[in-house]
C-alpha positions as CSV (number, residue, x, y, z in Angstrom):
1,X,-5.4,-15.6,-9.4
2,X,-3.6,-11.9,-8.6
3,X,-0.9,-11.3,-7.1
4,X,-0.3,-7.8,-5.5
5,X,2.6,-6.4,-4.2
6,X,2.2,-3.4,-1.3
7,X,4.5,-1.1,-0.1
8,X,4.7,2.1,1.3
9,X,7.3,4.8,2.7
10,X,9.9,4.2,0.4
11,X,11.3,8.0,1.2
12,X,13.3,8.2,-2.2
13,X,14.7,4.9,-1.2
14,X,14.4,2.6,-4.0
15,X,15.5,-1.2,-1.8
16,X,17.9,-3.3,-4.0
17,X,15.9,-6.4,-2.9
18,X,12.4,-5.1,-4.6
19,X,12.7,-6.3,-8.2
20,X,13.5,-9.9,-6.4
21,X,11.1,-10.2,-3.7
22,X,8.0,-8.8,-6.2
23,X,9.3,-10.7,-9.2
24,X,5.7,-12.6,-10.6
25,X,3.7,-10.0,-8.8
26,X,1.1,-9.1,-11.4
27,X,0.2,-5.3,-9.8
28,X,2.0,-3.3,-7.1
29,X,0.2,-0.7,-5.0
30,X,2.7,2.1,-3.5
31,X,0.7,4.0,-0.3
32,X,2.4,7.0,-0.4
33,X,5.3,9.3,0.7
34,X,7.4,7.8,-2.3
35,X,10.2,10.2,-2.4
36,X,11.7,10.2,-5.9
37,X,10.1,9.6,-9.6
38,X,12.9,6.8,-9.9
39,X,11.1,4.8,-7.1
40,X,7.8,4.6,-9.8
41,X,10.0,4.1,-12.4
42,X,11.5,1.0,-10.9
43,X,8.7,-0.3,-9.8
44,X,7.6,-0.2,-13.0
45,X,10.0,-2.2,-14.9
46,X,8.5,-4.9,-12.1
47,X,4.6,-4.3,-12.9
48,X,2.4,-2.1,-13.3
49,X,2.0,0.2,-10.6
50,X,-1.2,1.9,-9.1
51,X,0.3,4.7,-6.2
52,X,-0.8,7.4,-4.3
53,X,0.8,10.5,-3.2
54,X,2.2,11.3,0.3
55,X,3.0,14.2,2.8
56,X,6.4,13.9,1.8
57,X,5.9,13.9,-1.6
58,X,6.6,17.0,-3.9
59,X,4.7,18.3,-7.6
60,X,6.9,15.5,-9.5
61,X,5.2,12.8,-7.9
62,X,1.5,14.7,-7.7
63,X,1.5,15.2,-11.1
64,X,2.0,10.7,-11.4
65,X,-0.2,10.0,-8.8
66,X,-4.1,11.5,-6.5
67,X,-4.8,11.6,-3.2
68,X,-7.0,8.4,-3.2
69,X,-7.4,5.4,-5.7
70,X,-10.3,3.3,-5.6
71,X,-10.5,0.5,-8.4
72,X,-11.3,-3.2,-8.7
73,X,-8.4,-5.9,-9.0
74,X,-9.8,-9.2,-9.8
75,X,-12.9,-8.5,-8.1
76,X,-11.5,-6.9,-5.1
77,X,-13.0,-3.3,-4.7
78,X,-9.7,-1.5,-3.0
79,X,-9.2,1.9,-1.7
80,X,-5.8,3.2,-1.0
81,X,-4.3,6.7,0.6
82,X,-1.4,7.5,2.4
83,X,-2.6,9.5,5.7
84,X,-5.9,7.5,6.8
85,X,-4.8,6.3,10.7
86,X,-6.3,2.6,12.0
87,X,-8.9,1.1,12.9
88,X,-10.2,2.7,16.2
89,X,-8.4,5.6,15.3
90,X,-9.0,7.3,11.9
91,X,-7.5,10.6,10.4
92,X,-9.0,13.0,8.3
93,X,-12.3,12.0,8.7
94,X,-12.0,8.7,7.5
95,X,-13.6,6.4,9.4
96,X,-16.8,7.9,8.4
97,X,-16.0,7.7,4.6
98,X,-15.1,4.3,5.2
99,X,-18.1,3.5,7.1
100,X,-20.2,5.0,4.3
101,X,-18.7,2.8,1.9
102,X,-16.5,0.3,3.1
103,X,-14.2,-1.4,0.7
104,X,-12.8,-5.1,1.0
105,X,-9.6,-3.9,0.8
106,X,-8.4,-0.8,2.4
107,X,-4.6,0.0,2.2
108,X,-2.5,2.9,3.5
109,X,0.8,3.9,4.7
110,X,2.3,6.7,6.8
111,X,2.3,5.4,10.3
112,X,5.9,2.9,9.3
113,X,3.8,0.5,11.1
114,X,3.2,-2.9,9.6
115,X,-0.5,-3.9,10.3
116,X,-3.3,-6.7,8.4
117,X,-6.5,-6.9,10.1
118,X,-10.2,-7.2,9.8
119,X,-12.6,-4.3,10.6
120,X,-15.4,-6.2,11.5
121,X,-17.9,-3.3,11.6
122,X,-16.9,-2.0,7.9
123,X,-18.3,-5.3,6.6
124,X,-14.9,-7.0,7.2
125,X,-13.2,-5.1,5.4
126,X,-9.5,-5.8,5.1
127,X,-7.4,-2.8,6.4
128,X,-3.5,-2.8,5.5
129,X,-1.0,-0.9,6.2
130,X,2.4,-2.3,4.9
131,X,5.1,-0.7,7.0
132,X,8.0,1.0,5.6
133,X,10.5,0.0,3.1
134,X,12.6,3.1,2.9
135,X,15.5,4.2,5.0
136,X,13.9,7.7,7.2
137,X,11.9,7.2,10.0
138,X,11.4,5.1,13.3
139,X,10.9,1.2,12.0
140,X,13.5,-0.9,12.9
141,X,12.2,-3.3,9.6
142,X,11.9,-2.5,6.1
143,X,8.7,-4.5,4.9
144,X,6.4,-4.9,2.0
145,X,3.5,-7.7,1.3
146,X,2.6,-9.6,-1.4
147,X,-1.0,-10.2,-1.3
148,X,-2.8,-13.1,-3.6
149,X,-6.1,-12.8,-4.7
150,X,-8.7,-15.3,-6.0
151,X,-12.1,-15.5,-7.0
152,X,-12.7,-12.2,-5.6
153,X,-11.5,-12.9,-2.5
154,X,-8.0,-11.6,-0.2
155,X,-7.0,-15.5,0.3
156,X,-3.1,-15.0,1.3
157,X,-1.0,-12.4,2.6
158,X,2.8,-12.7,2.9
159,X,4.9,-10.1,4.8
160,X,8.4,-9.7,3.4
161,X,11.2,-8.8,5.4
162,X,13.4,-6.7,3.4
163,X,17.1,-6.3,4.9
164,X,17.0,-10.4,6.2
């Protein structure tokens, strides 16, 4: 069994109530626009961190992190970007790189818009997008999700309400 943490958006905002809420996660995934080299660093000191870089995001973060990440956790091929839209509405061409070769797991951030679902036509792929756990932007909520994994398969996702 593998637990991930996901979160997006922190916008140099590193949340006090991180290091609690993804204690015993055994990866965390960071989709973008993550501000400040601190924010990696302290996710870090929870577990190791896979992220990817965001419109926000300057050279100091770049030079950490790509565009896209696609790799396997426990059996779970995952792809993850920051800018990517939703399901019946794809950016940047997306939807038809997805469609070509859909992963279980799809995760992105961007939109500050929490959102799990199936895609149904992309083999069922699961398509995440976290939300926002930093302070700029429209959301009302900062959230995360910790994700648990086993035998190859997205079994349970938990949304965590930061700020509650």
């Amino acid at each position: 069994m593998t637990v991930l943490g996901i979160l997006a958006d922190t916008h140099g905002y590193f949340h006090p109530d991180l290091p609690d809420e993804l204690d015993g996660v055994d990866h965390i995934l960071h989709a973008g626009d993550v501000g400040d080299p601190a924010i990696l660093d302290g996710l870090e000191a929870v577990a190791p961190v896979t992220a990817v870089f965001g419109n926000i995001d300057g050279t100091d973060i770049r030079r950490r992190t790509a565009e896209y990440r696609r790799l396997s956790i426990d059996g779970i091929d995952l792809w993850m970007t920051h800018i990517a839209g939703r399901p019946g509405a794809w950016q940047q061409g997306m939807g038809e790189r997805l469609r070509a070769d859909p992963p279980d797991v799809f995760v992105c951030g961007h939109s500050h818009i929490l959102r799990v679902e199936r895609v149904e036509e992309m083999d069922d792929m699961l398509f995440v997008n976290p939300g926002a756990c930093g302070r700029q932007g429209f959301h009302r909520k900062k959230t995360c999700l910790r994700l648990t994994i086993e035998d190859g398969i997205a079994r349970t996702m938990d949304v965590i309400h930061l700020d509650e």
